[in-house]
Structures are given as structure tokens and as C-alpha cells.
C-alpha positions in Angstrom: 175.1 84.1 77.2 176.0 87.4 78.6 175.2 86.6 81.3 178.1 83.9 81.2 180.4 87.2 80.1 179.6 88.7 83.3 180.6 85.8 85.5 183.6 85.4 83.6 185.1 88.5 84.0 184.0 88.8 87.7 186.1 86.0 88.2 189.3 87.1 86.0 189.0 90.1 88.1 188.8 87.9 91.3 191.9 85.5 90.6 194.2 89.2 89.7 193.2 90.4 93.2 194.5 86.9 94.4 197.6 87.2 92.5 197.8 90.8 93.7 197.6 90.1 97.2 200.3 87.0 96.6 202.7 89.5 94.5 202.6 92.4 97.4 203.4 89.3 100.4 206.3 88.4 98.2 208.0 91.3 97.7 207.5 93.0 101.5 209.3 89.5 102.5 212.2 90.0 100.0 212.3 93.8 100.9 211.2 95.4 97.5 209.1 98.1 98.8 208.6 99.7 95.2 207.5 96.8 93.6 205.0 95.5 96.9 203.4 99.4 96.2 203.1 98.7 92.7 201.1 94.8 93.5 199.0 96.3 96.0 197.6 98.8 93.9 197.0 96.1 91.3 194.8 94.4 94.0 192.8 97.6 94.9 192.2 98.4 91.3 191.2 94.7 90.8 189.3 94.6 93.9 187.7 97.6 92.9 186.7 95.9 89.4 185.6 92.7 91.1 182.9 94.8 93.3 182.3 96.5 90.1 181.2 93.4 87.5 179.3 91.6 90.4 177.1 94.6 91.3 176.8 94.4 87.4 175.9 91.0 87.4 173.5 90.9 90.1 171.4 93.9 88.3 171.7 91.7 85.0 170.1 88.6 87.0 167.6 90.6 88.6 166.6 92.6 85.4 166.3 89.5 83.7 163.8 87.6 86.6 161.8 90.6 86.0 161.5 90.4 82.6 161.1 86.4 82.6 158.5 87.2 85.3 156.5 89.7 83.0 156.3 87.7 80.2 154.8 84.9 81.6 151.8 86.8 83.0 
């Protein structure tokens, strides 16, 4: 189950990235300087948060096979 969380929010984090990288392309090509700034720290700090809950995630799995693997013996 929270493990489900995780994976979710990795990839909410993932798509704003996309859309961040999309948003900063559209406004260099229509000259808004301010606003392209603006998108492409959106995709760093979503980037950032992306690297972030999969790092997170990966831990979780691996604490988890641990665990799975210490009860059994």
C-alpha cells in the first residue's frame, strides 16, 4: 500500500518535470524570457523531487525484501 504511495508520487513528480520542460520550450519560442525562468525552475525543483521519492522508493523496496527475507528464516 505505501508502497503504491511512493510510486505514485514519483510519477506526479515525473509528469511536472515533463510539463516543466514543455512550459520553458514554449515560452523561449514566443520570447517570454521571465516566464521560460519561472518553468525551468519548476522542472529543476521537480526533477529534484523525482530523484528524491525514487531514492525513497528504492530504500522502501529494499527494506522491505529484507524484512520479507528475515521472516521467513
Amino acid at each position: 500500500m505505501q508502497n503504491n504511495l511512493f510510486i505514485i508520487l514519483e510519477k506526479l513528480w515525473l509528469i511536472g518535470a515533463i510539463a516543466g520542460i514543455i512550459f520553458t520550450v514554449y515560452f523561449l519560442i514566443m520570447k517570454d524570457n521571465d516566464s521560460a525562468l519561472f518553468f525551468f525552475g519548476f522542472f529543476i525543483l521537480a526533477g529534484l523531487l523525482y530523484t528524491l521519492r525514487k531514492g525513497q522508493r528504492k530504500k522502501q523496496e529494499a527494506f522491505l525484501e529484507e524484512k520479507k527475507k528475515k521472516g521467513e528464516n
